[in-house]
C-alpha positions in Angstrom: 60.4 -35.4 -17.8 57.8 -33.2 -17.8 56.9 -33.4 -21.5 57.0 -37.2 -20.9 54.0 -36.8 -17.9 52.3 -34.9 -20.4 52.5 -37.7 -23.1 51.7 -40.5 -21.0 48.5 -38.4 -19.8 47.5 -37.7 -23.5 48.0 -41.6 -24.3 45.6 -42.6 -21.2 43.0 -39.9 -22.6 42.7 -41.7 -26.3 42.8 -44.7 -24.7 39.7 -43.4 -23.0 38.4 -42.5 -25.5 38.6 -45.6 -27.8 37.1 -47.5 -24.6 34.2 -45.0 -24.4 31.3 -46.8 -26.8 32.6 -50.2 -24.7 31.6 -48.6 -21.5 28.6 -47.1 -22.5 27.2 -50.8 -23.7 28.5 -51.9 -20.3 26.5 -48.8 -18.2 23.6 -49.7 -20.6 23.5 -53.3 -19.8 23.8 -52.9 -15.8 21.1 -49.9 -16.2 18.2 -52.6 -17.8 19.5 -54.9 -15.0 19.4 -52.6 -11.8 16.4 -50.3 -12.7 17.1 -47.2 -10.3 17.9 -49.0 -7.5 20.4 -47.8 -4.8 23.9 -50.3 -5.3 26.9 -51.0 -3.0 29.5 -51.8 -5.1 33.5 -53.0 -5.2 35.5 -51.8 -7.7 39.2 -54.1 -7.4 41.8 -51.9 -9.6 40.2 -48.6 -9.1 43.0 -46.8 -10.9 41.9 -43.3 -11.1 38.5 -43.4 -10.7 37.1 -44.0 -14.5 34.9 -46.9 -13.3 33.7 -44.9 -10.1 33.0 -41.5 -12.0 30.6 -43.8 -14.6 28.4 -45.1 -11.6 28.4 -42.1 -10.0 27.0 -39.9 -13.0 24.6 -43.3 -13.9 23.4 -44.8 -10.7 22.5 -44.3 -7.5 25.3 -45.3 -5.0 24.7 -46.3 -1.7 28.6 -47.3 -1.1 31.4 -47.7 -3.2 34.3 -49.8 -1.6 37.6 -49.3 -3.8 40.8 -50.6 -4.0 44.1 -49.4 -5.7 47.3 -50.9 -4.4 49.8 -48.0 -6.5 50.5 -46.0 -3.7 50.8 -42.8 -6.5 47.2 -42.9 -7.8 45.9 -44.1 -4.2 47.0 -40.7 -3.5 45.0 -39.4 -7.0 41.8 -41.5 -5.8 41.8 -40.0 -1.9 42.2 -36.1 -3.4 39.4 -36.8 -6.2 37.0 -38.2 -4.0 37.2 -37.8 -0.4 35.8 -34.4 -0.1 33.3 -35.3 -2.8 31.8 -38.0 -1.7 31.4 -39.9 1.9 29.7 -42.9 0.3 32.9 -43.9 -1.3 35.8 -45.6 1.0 39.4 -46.4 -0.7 41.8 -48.7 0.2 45.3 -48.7 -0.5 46.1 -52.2 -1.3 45.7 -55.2 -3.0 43.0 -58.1 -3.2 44.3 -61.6 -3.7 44.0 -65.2 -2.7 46.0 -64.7 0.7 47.0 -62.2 3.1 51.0 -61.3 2.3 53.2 -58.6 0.4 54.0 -58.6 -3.0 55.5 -56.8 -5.2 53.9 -54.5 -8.0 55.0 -53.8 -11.2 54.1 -50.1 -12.4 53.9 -49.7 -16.1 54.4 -46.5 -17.8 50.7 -46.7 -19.0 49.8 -47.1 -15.0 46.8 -48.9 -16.2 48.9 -51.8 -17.1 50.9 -52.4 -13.8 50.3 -55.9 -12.5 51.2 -58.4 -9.6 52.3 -60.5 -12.6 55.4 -61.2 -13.8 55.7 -60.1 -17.1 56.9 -61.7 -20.1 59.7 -59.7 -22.0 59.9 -62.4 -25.0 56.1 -61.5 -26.1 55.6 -60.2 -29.0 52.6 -58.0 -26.9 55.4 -57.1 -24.8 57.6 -56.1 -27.7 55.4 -54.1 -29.4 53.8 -52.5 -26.4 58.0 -51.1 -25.8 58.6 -50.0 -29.4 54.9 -47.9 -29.2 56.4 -46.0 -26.0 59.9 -45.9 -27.6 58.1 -43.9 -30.4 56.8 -41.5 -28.1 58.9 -41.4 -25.2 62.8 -42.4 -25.9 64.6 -44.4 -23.8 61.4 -45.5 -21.8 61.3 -48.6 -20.2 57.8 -50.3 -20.4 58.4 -51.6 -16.6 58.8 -48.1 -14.3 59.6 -49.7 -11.3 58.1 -52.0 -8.5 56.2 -51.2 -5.3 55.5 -53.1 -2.3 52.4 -54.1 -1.5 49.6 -55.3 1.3 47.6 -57.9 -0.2 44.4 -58.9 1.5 41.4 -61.7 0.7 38.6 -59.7 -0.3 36.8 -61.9 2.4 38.4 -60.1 5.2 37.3 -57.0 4.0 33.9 -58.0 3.8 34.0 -59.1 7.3 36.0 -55.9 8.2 33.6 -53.3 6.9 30.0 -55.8 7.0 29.3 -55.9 3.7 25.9 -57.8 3.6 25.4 -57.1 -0.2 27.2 -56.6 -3.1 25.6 -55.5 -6.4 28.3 -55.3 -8.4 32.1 -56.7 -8.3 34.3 -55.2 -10.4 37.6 -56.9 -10.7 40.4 -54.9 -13.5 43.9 -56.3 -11.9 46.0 -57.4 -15.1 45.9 -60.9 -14.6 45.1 -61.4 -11.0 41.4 -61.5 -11.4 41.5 -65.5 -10.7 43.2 -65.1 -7.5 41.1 -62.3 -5.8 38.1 -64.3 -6.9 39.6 -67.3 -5.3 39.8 -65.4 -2.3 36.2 -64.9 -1.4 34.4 -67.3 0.4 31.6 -69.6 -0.9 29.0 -67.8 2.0 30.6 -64.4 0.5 29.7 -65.1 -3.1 25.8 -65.4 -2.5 25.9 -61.7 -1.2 27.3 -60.5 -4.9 24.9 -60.1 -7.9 26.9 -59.4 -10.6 31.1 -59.8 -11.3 32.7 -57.6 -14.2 35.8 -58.4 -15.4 38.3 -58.2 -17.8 40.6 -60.6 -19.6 44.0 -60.7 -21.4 44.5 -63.4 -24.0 47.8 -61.6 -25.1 50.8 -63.5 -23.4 52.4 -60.5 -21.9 51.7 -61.4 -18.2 52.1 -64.6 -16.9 48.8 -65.2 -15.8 49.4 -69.2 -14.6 45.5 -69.7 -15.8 43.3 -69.3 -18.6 40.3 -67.8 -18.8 38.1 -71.3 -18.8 39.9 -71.8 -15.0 37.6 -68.5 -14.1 34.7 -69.7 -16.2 34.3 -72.8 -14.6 34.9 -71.6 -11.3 32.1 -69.0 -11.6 29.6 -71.6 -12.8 30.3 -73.8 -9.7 29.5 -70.8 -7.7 25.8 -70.2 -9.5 27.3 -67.4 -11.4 26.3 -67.6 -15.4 28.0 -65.8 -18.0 25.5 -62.7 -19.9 27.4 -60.5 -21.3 30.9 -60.6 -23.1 32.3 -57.6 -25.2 35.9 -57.5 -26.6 38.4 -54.3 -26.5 39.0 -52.4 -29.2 43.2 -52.6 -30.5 43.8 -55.2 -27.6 43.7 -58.8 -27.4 41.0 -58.4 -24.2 37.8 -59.1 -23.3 35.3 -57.8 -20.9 32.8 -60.1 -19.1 29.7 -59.9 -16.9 28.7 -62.8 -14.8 25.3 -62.9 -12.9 24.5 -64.9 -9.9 21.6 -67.2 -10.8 20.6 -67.5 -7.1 19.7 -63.7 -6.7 
């Protein structure tokens, strides 16, 4: 059991790795855009921490508001950063379109785990389990499920008064449609810029494609200026500006 913690961390480091030149076009794009100012910033699938620690060492942070609904690496987020830094506040749970429970599925790669169901008969899915099967035997792809608190990223904006938002950052493996669709329209005029990712692989059942967000985003004023896809992964990532701000 042990060994297999140690492989699964040493599988999220070179995945880190191959995603490094991708994040430094992405910190290079927002740094032309931003030009030393002081952001407040959401970050919607913090994991553990990768997208925070980049701003951090890049920008200057006025408030970071993340949320990670796996109760295990809420618990990584609150030990990393809480004694670090009082600018950042972490929520343990989810954003979506409505305020309910769900249930999450954790991955073995925790990066992967999704509201989502997941689609078994994929040939992503498939090949995803024989890769783990290689290095961990006997593993199941799908660890097990949570329950979750799942909240409109409205609320929370009301909650805390959140009067600007420099950047959203949404990375929730296929629910990125439905926390947008629950922000309000008087909510989206505070946000400058949206980063997100995509999946075109058909391993989670998604219920939308990526032109339902598209088009959504443009009825809000937002305009689509950068786009960059993910290296060994059928995955995109995309930046969306507000053309009102």
């Amino acid at each position: 059991m042990k060994n297999n913690k140690i492989l699964i961390n040493l599988f999220s480091f070179l995945i880190s790795i191959v995603d490094y030149r991708n994040k430094k076009k992405i910190i290079n794009f927002f740094k032309k855009k931003f030009n030393n100012q002081c952001l407040d910033i959401i970050d919607i699938g913090a994991h553990k921490g990768e997208t925070i620690d980049l701003l951090l060492k890049n920008f200057k942070i006025n408030k970071i508001y993340a949320f990670e609904p796996n109760k295990n690496l809420f618990s990584v987020l609150k030990k990393k950063f809480d004694k670090l830094n009082n600018n950042i506040v972490i929520f343990n749970m989810g954003i979506g379109q409505k305020k309910e429970y769900k249930n999450l599925n954790i991955m073995v790669d925790s990066s992967s785990s999704t509201f989502n169901e997941i689609n078994r008969t994929s040939d992503y899915f498939k090949r995803k389990q024989r890769i783990f099967n290689f290095f961990f035997k006997n593993t199941e792809f799908i660890r097990s499920q949570q329950r979750i608190e799942v909240n409109k990223l409205s609320n929370i904006i009301d909650i805390q008064k959140i009067n600007k938002v420099d950047l959203l950052k949404i990375d929730t493996e296929g629910y990125e449609y439905n926390v947008l669709k629950g922000i309000k329209n008087e909510d989206f005029k505070k946000i400058k810029f949206i980063y997100f990712e995509h999946h075109y692989d058909l391993m989670i059942n998604k219920e939308y494609k990526y032109s339902d967000i598209h088009f959504f985003l443009k009825n809000k004023n937002f305009l689509l200026k950068h786009k960059l896809k993910m290296n060994f992964r059928k995955s995109f990532e995309y930046i969306y500006e507000n053309s009102e701000k």
